[in-house]
N, C-alpha and C positions, 0 to 999 in steps of 0.2 A: 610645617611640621609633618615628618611622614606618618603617611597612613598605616595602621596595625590592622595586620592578618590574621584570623587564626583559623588554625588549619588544625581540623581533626579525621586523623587516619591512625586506625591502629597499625599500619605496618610503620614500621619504623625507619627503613629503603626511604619510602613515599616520603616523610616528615623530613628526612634528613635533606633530599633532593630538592623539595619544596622551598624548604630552610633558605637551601642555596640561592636560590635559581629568583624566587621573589628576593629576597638579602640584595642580589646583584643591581636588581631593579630598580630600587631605593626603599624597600621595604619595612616597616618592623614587624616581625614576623613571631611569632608565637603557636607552638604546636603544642598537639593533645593525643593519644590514644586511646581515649574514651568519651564518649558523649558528657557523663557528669562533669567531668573537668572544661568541656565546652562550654556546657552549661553555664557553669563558675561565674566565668568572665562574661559571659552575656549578662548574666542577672545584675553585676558589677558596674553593669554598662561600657563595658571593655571592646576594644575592636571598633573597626571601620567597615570591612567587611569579613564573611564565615565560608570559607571552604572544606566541606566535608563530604568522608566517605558514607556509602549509605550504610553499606555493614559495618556496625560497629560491635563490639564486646557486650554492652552494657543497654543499647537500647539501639533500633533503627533508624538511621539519617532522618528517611520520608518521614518519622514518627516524632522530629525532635522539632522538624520544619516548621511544622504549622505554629509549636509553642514561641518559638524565635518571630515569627511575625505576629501574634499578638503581645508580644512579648516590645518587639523595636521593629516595630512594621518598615523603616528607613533603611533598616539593613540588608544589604544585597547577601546572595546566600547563592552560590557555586557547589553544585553537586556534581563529585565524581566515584564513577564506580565501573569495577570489570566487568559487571553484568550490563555487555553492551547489546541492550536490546532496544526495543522501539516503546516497550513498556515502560521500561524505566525511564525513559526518557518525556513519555507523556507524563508518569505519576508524579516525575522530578516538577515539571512544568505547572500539575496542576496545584502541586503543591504550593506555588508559589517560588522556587526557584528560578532567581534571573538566567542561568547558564547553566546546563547540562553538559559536562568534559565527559566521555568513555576513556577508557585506561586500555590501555596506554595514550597519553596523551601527550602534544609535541608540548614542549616546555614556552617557544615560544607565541603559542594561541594560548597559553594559559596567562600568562603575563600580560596578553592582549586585551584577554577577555577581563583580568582583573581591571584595568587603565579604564576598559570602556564600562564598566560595572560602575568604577569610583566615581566616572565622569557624567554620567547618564543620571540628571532632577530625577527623587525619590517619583513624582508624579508620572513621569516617561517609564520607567522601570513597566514591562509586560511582566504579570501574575496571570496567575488561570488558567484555565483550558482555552483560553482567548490565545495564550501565547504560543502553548503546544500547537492551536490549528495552525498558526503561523510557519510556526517552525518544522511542523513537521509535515511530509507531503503526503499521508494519507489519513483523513479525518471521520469519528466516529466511533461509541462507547457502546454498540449491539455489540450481544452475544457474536453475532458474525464476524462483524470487523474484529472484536476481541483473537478472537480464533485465529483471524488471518494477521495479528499480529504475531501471535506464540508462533505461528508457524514460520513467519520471517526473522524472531528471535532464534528459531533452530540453525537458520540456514545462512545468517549474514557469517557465521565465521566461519563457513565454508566453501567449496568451490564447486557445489554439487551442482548438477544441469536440472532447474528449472523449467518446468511447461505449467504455466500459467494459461487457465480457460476461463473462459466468463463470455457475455457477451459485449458487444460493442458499448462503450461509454461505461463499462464498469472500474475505469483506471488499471487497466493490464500494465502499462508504462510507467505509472502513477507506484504501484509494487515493485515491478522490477525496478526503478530507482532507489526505492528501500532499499532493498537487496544489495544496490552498490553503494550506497550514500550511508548505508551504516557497516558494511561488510570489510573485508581487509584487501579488499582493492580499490577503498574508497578513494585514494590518492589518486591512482589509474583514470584513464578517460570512459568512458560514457555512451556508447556509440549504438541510437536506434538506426532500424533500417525497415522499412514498412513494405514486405513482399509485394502486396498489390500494386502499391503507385510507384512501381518497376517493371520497365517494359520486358517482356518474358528474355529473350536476346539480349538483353542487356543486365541480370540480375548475376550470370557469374563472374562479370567484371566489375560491376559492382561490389559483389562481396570479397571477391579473392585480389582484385587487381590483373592490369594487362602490361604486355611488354607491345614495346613502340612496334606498329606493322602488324598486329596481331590481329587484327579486321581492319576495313578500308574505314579510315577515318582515326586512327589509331597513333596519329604522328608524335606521341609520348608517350612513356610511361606513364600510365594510370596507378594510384596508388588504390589500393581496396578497403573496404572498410574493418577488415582484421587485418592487418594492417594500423590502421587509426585506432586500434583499440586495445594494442598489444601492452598486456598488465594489467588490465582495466575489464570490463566489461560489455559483449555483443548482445545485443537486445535484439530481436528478430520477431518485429511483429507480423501479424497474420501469417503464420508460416505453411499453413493448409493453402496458401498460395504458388508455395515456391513452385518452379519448373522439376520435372524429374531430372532431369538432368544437375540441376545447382544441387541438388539431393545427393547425388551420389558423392560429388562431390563434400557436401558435409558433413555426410557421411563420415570420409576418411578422417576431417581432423576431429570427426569424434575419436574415432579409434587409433588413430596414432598422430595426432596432436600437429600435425604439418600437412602444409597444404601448396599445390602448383600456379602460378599466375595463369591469367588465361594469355597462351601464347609460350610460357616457361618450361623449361622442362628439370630444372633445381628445387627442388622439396625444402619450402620452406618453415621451421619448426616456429610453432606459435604458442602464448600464456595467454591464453583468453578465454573468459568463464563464459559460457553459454547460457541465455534467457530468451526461452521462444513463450509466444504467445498465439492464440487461437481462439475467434468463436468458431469455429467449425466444429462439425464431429468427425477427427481424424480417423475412428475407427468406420466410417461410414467410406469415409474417400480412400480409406486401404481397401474394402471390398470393391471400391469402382477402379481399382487401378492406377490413382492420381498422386497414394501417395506411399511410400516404401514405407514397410513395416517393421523392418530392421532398424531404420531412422527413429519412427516412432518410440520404438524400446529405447534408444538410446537419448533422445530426449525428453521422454518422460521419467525420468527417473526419480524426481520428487513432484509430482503433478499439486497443482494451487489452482483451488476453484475459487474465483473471486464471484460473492452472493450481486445478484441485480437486486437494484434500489426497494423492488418492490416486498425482496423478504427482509427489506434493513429498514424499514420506513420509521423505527425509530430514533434515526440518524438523520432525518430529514433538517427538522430546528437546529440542528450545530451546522448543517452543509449550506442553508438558506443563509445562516449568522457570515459563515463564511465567504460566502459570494456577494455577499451585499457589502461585507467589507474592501474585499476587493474594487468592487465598483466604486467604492466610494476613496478608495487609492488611488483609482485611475480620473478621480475628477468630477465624479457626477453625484450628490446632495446623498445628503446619509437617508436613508430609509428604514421602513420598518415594517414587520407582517402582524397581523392583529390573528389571533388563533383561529377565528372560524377560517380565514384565510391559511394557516398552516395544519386546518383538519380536510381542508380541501386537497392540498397536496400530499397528504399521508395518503389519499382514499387512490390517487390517482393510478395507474398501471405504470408507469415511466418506462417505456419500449426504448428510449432510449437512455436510459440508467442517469447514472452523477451525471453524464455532457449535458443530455436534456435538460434537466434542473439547474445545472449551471447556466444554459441558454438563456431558461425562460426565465430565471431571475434577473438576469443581465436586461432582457428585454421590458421587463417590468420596473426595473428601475431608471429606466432611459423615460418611459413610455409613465409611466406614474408621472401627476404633477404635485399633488400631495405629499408629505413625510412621513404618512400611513399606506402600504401595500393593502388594499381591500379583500376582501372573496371574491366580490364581483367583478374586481380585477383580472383576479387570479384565473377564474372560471370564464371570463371571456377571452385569456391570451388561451386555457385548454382547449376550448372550444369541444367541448365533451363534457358527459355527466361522468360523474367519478365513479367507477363501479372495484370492484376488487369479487374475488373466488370466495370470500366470508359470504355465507349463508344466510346474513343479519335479516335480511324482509323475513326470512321464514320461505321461501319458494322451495327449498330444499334445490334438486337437479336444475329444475328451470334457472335459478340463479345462475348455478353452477355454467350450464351453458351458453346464458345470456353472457358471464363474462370472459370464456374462451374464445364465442365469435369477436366479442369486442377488441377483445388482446391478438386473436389472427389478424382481422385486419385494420390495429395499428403497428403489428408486425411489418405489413406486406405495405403499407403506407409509409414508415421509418425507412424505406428501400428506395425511395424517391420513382426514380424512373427505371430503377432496375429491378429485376426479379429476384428475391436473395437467393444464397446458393444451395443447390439442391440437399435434399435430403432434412425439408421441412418435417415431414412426416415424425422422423425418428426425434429429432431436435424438442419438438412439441409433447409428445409421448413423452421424453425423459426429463421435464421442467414439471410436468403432472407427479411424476412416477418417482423423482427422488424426493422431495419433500413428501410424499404422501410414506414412501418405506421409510422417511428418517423421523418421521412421528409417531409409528407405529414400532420399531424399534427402541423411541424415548419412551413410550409410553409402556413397552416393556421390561423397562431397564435391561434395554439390551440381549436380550431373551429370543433368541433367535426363532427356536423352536415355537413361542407364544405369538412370535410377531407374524410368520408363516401362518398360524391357524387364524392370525385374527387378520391377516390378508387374505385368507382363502388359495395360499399358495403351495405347492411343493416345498416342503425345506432345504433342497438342492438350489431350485428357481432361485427361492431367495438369495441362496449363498451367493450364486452368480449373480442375481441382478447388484447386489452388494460388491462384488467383487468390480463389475462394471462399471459403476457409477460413482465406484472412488470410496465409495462411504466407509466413514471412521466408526465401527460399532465400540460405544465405552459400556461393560457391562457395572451395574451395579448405581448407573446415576438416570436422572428421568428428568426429562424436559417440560418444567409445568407449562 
């Protein structure tokens, strides 16, 4: 006997397509343009499985979700909506929705996702924010990560050039996938390229492509990696690495969208959205001359500071959940952290952000023989007392100091054998100096003028340092 649909979308376009398209499938199919009328037939015990839009006339999807599962917790439940962002797509998931469609959607990944919906033991079916971390490639419900969701909601259906800063292991690549993986050249290809682990003489044939004879060793055509990515997506990480040279170059197809092989002399016109990434401070290597500031303007044009671990540390317990899953995909005993063990790792500095954490939990579940993750586990793969910039003993400044030298040098230790790259100075100053102006600012709601006297600053300074450091003033809301 087939399986009944029903499907609530108040467009009526959507129902009618729907109608069709499952109909063809072997469907029975039954539409709604109102939640109450969905309702109906659930209460009835009608249906196999519920495809529904989140806006609806009469009441909101995510609001109807949660009643449908304690309602026939067996029933798969397929949300789609235009509101293609990453939010919606976690709140669909934490709600308990098996599948998240955005709309437009191909007709036939809908049919897919129905077959495998129908076919998937009620027990297999993923619910929860278990499934969103699955599904989705960036994890975590802090204010911060919050934020830096809205702001990849702004930007997936655009084509705006992205500069992504953070420091190393805060998932710069991890976003900019966002960005294509929900954006409208998600169909398009994908294409990273990591300035530094590219030898300097070799990075504009890399990116642009060579014609055969265009250096000794050159005996084909090289293809580039814009090139590999035309319609789709160039990710260009650490890009405070590139040569001046590959610069000027990038230059150009920023500003008129075509670019020369190395060796060619045919302009060739490219679709490809630009996504650079950086811990540097670009405006530091334009005052040393390393790096063009005309560029800069042009690929800052929407800048995303992704927060290091240490001011998200409330996202610690979902990224721990997370990589202990993982490991336990790849083969190795399910595990577990007992709290004094995950009040160890709130406390900790993480110099090396999410990668670190992802390490050390990696290592601890190889390295654990138990099914319990202990503290003194924990505390002896750190190999360090946990300190943090909080004030808690009461030392007031001494605190304060004890935990800058600590955090310099596991800075200059995270570098292995190299020394990081200059202009430590200004880097450290501005990791103090923007959370300390965007506390002072919440605590003014926004008050420019109040935040200035109760910094002891100029209200110009201020402007500028604000203007510098990116900072988003909201007047009128206040950060408890």
């Amino acid at each position: 006997m087939a399986a009944t649909i029903l499907v609530c979308d108040d467009d009526s376009a959507i129902r009618t397509v729907l109608n069709q398209a499952l109909g063809r499938a072997g469907y029975d199919v039954r539409t709604t343009g109102t939640a109450a009328g969905l309702w109906r037939w659930i209460s009835a015990g009608e249906g196999n499985l519920v495809i529904t839009d989140v806006v609806l006339p009469d009441e909101s999807g995510f609001d109807l979700i949660p009643r449908i599962k304690r309602m026939r917790p067996e029933l798969p439940i397929l949300v789609m909506s235009a509101q293609n962002t990453l939010l919606t797509a976690i709140t669909a998931a934490e709600r308990g929705a098996f599948e998240y469609l955005p709309k437009p959607f191909d007709l036939k990944e809908l049919t897919s996702v129905v077959s495998r919906a129908l076919a998937t033991p009620v027990s297999k079916r993923d619910t929860g924010l278990e499934a969103a971390e699955e599904r989705l490639p960036l994890i975590g419900r802090s204010p911060a990560m919050q934020e830096i969701y809205r702001v990849i909601a702004r930007l997936t259906q655009t084509d705006l050039t992205v500069m992504i800063m953070g420091e190393s292991g805060t998932g710069k690549e991890l976003v900019a996938r966002a960005l294509h993986d929900y954006g409208k050249r998600r169909h398009g290809a994908f294409v990273a390229v990591n300035m530094a682990a590219i030898p300097k003489e070799l990075v504009e044939s890399e990116l642009f492509g060579h014609e055969r004879g265009a250096f000794t060793g050159a005996t084909n055509r090289g293809v580039g990696r814009f090139e590999q990515a035309e319609g789709g997506t160039l990710f260009l990480d650490e890009i405070g690495d590139m040569p001046l040279e590959a610069q000027t170059r990038l230059l150009r197809v920023l500003q008129q969208g075509e670019y020369t092989t190395v060796g060619g002399r045919t302009p060739i016109k490219t679709d490809v959205r630009i996504i650079a990434a950086t811990n540097r401070d670009l405006r530091q290597l334009i005052s040393q001359g390393l790096f063009r500031e005309d560029l800069y303007y042009r690929l800052n044009v929407v800048p995303l500071r992704l927060p290091p671990l240490r001011e998200r540390v409330e996202d610690i317990p979902d990224l721990v959940r997370h990589f202990l899953r993982k490991a336990e995909d790849e083969g190795l005993p399910h595990k577990t952290l007992d709290n004094e063990a995950l009040d160890l790792l709130r406390r900790h500095r993480w110099p090396g952000n999410v990668r670190e954490l992802e390490n050390l939990i990696r290592r601890l579940a190889v390295l654990q023989s138990g099914d319990a993750i202990s503290a003194a586990s924990v505390s002896a793969e750190l190999k360090e007392p946990a300190k943090t910039f909080a004030a808690d003993s009461g030392e007031g400044p001494q605190s304060l100091s004890a935990s800058v030298e600590q955090y310099l040098t596991q800075y200059f230790l995270a570098q292995g054998d190299r020394l990081p790259p200059p202009g430590v100075y200004d880097r450290i100053v501005q990791e103090v100096e923007r959370p300390l102006i965007s506390i002072c600012l919440a605590a003014t709601r926004g008050n420019q003028i109040r935040a200035a006297q109760l910094l002891g600053l100029n209200r110009n300074t201020l402007r500028k340092k604000i203007r510098d450091l990116g900072l988003e003033v909201i007047r009128g809301l206040r950060t408890e």
